[in-house]
C-alpha positions in Angstrom: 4.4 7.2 33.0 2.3 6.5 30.2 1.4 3.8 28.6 1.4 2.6 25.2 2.2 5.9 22.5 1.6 5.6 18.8 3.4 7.8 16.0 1.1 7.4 13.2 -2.9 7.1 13.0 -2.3 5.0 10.0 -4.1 1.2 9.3 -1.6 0.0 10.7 -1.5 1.9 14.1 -5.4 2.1 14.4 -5.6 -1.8 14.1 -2.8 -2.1 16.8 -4.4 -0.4 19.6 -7.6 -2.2 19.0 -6.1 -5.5 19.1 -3.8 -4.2 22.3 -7.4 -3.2 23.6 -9.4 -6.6 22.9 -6.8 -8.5 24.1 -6.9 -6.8 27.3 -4.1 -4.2 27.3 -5.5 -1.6 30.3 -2.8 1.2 30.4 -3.2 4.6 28.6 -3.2 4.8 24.8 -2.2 7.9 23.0 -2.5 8.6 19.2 0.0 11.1 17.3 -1.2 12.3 13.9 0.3 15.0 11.7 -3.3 14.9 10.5 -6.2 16.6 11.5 -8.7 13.9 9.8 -9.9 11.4 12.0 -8.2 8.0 11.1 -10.0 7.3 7.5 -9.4 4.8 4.7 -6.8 5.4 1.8 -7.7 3.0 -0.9 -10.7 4.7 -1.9 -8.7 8.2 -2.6 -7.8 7.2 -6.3 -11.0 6.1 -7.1 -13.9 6.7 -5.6 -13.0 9.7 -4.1 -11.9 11.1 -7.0 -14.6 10.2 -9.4 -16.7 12.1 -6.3 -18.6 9.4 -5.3 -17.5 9.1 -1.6 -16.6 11.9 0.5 -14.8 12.7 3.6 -17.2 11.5 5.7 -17.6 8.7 4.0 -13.7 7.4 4.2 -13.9 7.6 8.2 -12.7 4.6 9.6 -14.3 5.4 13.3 -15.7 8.3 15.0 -14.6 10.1 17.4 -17.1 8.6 20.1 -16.0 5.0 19.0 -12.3 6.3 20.4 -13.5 7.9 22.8 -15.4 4.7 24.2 -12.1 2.6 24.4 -10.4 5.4 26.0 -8.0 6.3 23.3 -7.0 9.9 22.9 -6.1 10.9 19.3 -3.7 14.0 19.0 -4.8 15.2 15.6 -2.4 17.9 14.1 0.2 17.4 15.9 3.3 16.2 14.9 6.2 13.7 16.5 9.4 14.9 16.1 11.3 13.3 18.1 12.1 10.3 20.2 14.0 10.3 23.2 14.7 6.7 24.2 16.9 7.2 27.6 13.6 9.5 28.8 10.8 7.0 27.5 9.2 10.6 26.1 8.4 11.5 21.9 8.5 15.2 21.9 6.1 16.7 19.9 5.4 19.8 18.0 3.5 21.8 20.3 6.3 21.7 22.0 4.7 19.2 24.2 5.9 15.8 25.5 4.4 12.4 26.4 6.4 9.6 28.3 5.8 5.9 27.5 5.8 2.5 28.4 5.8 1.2 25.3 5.8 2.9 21.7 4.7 2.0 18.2 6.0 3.5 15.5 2.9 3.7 12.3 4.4 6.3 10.5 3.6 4.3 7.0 5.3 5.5 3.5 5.7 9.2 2.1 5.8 9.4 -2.0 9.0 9.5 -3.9 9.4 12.7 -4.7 10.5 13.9 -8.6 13.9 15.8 -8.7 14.1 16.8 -12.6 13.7 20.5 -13.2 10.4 21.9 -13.2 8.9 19.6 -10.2 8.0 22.8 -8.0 6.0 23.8 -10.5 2.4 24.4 -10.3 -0.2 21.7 -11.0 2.9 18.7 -10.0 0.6 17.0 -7.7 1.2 14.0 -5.5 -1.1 11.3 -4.2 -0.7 9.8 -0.2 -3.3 11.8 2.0 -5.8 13.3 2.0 -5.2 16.6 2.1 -3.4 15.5 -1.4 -6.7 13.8 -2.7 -9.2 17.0 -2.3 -6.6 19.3 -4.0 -6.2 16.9 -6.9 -9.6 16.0 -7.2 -10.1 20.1 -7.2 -7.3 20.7 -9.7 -8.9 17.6 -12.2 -12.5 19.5 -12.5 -10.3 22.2 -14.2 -7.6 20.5 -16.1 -7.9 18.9 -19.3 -4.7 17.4 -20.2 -2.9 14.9 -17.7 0.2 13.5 -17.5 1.1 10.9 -15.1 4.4 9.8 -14.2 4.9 6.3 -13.4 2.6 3.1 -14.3 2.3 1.6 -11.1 -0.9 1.1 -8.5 -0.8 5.1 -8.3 -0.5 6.3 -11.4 -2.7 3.2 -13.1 -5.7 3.9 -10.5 -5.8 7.6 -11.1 -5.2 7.6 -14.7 -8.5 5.0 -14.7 -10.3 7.8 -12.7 -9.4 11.0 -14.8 -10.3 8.9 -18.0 -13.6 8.3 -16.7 -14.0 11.6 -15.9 -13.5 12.8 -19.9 -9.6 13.7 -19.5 -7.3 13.4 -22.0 -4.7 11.2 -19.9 -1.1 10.7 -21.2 1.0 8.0 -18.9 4.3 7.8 -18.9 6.7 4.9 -17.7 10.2 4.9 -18.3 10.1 0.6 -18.0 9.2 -1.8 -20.5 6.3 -2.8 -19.0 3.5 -1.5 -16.6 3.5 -2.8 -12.9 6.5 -4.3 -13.5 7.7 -5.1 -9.8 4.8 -6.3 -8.9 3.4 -8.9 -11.8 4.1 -10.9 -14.6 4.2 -9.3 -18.2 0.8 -11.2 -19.1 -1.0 -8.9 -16.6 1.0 -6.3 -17.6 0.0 -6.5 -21.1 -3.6 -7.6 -20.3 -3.7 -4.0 -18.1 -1.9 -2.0 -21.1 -4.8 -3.3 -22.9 -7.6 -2.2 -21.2 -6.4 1.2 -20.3 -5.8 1.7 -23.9 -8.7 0.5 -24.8 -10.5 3.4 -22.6 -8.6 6.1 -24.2 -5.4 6.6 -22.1 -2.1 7.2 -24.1 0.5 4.9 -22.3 4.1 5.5 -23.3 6.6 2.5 -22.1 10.0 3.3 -22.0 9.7 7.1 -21.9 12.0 9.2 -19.4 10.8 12.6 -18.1 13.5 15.2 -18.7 12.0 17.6 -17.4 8.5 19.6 -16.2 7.5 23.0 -18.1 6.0 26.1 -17.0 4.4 29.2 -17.9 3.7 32.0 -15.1 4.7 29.3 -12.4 2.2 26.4 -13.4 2.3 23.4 -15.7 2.2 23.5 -19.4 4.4 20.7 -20.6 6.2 17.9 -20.2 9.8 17.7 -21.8 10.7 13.8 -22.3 14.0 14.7 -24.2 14.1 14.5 -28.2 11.3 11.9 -28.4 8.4 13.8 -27.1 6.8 17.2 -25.4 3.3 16.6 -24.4 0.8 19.3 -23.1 -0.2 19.2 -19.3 -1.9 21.4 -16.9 -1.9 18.6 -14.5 0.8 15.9 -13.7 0.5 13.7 -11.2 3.8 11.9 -9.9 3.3 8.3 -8.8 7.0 6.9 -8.7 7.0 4.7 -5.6 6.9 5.5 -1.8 9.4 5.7 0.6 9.9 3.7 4.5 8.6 7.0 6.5 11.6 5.7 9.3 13.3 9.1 9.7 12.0 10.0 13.3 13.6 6.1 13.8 16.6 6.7 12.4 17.2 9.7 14.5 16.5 7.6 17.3 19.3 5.1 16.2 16.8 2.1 16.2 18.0 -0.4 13.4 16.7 0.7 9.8 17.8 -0.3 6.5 15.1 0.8 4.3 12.6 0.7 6.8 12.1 -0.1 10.3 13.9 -3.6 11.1 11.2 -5.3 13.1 10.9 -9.0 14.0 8.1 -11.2 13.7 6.4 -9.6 16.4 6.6 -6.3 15.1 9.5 -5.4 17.6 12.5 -3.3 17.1 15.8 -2.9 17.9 14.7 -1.7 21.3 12.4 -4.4 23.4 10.5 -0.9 24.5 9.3 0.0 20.9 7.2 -1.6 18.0 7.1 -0.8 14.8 4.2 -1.7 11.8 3.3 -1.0 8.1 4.5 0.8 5.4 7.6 1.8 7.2 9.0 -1.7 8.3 11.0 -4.2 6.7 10.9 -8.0 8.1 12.2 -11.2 7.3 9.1 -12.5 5.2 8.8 -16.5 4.4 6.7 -16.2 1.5 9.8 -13.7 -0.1 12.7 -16.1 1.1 14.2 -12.8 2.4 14.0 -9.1 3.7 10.9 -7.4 2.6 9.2 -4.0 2.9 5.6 -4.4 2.2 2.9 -1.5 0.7 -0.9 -2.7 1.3 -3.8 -2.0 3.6 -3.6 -6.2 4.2 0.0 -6.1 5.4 -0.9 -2.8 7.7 -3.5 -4.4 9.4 -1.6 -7.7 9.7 1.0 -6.7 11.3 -0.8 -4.5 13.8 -2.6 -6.8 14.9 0.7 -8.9 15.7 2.1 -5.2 17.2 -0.8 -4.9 19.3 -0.7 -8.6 20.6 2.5 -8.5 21.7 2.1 -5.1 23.2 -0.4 -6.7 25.2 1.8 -9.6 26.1 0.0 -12.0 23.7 2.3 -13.2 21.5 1.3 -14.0 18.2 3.8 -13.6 14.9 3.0 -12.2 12.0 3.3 -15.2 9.0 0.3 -13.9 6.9 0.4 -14.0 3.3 0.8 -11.3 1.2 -2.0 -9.7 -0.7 -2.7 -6.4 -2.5 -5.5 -5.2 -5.0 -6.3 -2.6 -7.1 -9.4 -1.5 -8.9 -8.9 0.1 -12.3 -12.4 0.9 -14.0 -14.9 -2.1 -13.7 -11.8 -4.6 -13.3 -10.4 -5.7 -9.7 -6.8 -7.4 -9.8 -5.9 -9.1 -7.0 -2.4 -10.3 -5.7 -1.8 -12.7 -3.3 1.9 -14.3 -2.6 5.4 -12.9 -3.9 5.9 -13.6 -7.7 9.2 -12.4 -8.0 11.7 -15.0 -9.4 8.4 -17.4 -10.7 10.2 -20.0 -13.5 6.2 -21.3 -14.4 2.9 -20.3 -14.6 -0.7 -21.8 -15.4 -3.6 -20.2 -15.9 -6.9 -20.4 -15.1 -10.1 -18.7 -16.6 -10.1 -17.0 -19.7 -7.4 -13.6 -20.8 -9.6 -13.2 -23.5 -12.5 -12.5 -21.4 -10.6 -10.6 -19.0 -11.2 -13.1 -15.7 -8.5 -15.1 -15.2 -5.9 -16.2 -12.7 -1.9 -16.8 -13.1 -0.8 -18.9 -10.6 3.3 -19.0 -10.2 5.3 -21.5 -9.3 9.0 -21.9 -8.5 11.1 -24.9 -8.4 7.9 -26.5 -8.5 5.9 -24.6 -5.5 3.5 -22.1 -6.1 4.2 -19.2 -4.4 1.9 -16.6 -5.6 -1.6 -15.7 -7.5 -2.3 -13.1 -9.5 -6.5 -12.9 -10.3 -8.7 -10.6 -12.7 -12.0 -10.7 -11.4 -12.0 -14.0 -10.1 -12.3 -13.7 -6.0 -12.9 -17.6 -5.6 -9.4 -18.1 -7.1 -8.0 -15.4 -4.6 -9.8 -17.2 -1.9 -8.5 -20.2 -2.5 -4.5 -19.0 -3.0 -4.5 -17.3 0.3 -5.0 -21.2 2.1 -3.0 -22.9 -0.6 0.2 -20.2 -0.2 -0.9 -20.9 4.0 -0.8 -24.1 3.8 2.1 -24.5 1.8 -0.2 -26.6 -1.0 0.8 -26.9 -4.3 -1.6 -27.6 -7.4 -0.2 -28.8 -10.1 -0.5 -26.8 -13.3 -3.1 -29.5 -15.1 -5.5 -28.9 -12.0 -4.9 -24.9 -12.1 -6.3 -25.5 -15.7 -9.1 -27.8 -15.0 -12.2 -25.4 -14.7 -13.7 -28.6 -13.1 -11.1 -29.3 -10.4 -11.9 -28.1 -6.7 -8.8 -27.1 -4.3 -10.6 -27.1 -1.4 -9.6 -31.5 -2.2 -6.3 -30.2 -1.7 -7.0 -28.5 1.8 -9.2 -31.7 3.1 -6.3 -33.9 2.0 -3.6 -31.6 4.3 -5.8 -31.2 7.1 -6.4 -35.5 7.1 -2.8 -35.8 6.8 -2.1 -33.2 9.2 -4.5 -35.0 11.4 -3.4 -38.9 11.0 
């Protein structure tokens, strides 16, 4: 029997079976992937790979003799389809099998897909892999008109890149407000701002009707009696999805995403589960939360990988995301939702500030515009459960790290 399978050659998986290795884990370790790219990096897609100044190559997370080395076989273009719990075995489609000991399941997110009429068209492009990033980075030398549905990180990040690279860019969100799950309506605002201010046509509150075509490929988008705008391109950024179907099928407990505990375990003691496609019982959301970000990936498969090594260690990290949009970097650490107060630190005005968001008194989250120190500093705050007041957040002069000596003295006495 084998050892330790992983679905998924995501951050998520990778960082599992290298923490299952360093921690002393011995049995075999087996790596599906619907890919044939060797595990790579996915941030850079939006950005630097599209503005073409990375490549393949240069996304690579390891190569193939690094795997090799710590004798983990990758399965590259091949994909999972099934799990068979009572047989310990994930059949695959090669028509293969391969029995385990223990499985993980890293099968991330898949992108929302757009259901008005016209989405087959031509030139309707989505953003998750790469496979998806060379043909829109291909399709983007050619098209001169863009339209992007949704103002979240996707849509924000590659309407920053196909500005920069002379596009007229049209974006579309049928909200109020941009990023409007994820932060407060002053860095919404602030990020309105600057992609305006580099040219790109953001239209709040607009709802696509529908997508039009001529010959098969894009020419238009319908957005009902306000609005027809000219496209050769759209790109469709409207959320992702838990990828949990294969775990569904095998009757492990889902409920938008993978139920996993703080160990990364499932419903079944046998199987693990990390990433984009979980959901967990996070203390920093007071509740049930399925996380998006490379940090969260990597968090919890460490914690997967542990445990799958019989070294426990729970996953309690704090939350963070980031996103770079043209020379800016916004950073995210903590939950905001459901803030009542806010302070701020730095200047708007000069674009490099910090909100920091409390509620009932307790900060629980920081959002920072090119200001890393700040970030630094909210990850051990948020950690340590500390709590500046909103005078200090204000004072340019005052140092938080007085905040972290007094805990760890306290914590000490």
């Amino acid at each position: 029997m084998s050892g330790l399978v992983v679905i998924g050659a995501s951050y998520a998986g990778i960082q599992a079976v290298l923490s299952a290795r360093d921690a002393g884990y011995c049995e075999t370790i087996s790596v599906i992937s619907d890919e044939t790219w060797l595990p790579y990096q996915r941030p850079p897609l939006s950005k630097e790979f599209l503005l073409g100044r990375q490549n393949e190559a240069a996304l690579t997370l390891r190569n193939s003799a690094f795997f090799t080395s710590r004798k983990i076989d990758l399965l590259l273009g091949i994909r999972a389809t099934e799990i068979d719990r009572d047989a310990q075995r994930v059949l695959l489609s090669d028509r293969a099998t391969l029995t385990f000991g223990k499985l993980l399941i890293a099968t991330g997110s898949c992108a929302r897909r757009l259901s008005a009429p016209g989405a087959d068209l031509d030139g309707v492009c989505y953003l998750r892999s790469m496979d998806d990033a060379i043909e829109l980075r291909s399709r983007l030398q050619e098209a001169a008109e863009i339209v992007i549905v949704g103002g979240g990180f996707i849509g924000l990040e590659v309407a920053a890149s196909a500005s920069q690279l002379g596009k007229r860019v049209t974006l579309i969100e049928s909200g109020p407000r941009l990023l409007m799950r994820a932060v407060s309506p002053i860095v919404s605002e602030f990020l309105l701002a600057m992609h305006r201010k580099h040219g790109v046509d953001v239209r709040l509150g607009e709802n696509l009707v529908s997508i039009e075509g001529r010959n098969g490929k894009v020419v238009s988008v319908n957005c009902g009696q306000t609005c027809r705008i000219g496209a050769d391109l759209v790109v469709v950024g409207i959320g992702g999805l838990a990828n949990s179907r294969i775990a569904e099928a095998a009757q492990l407990l889902c409920r938008d995403g993978i139920v996993v505990d703080d160990c990364a375990q499932t419903s079944d003691p046998r199987i693990y589960a990390a990433g984009d496609c979980t959901i967990h019982d996070n203390v920093f959301a007071e509740g049930w939360l399925r996380l998006e970000s490379v940090q969260h990936a990597q968090d919890q498969g460490k914690a997967a990988g542990l445990a799958i090594a019989g070294r426990s260690s729970p996953y309690v990290s704090v939350p963070r995301f980031w996103s770079d949009q043209y020379a800016s970097k916004l950073q995210i650490a903590g939950i905001s939702a459901g803030f009542d107060a806010h302070a701020v630190r730095g200047s708007i005005e000069e674009g490099k500030f910090s909100l920091f968001y409390y509620k009932g008194g307790r900060l629980v989250a920081v959002d920072s515009l090119d200001r890393s120190g700040d970030q630094m500093a909210a990850r051990k705050l948020l950690a340590g459960r500390l709590t500046p007041s909103p005078e200090q957040v204000a004072d340019p002069s005052f140092d938080f790290r007085s905040l972290m000596g007094l805990a760890s003295e306290t914590n000490a006495s």
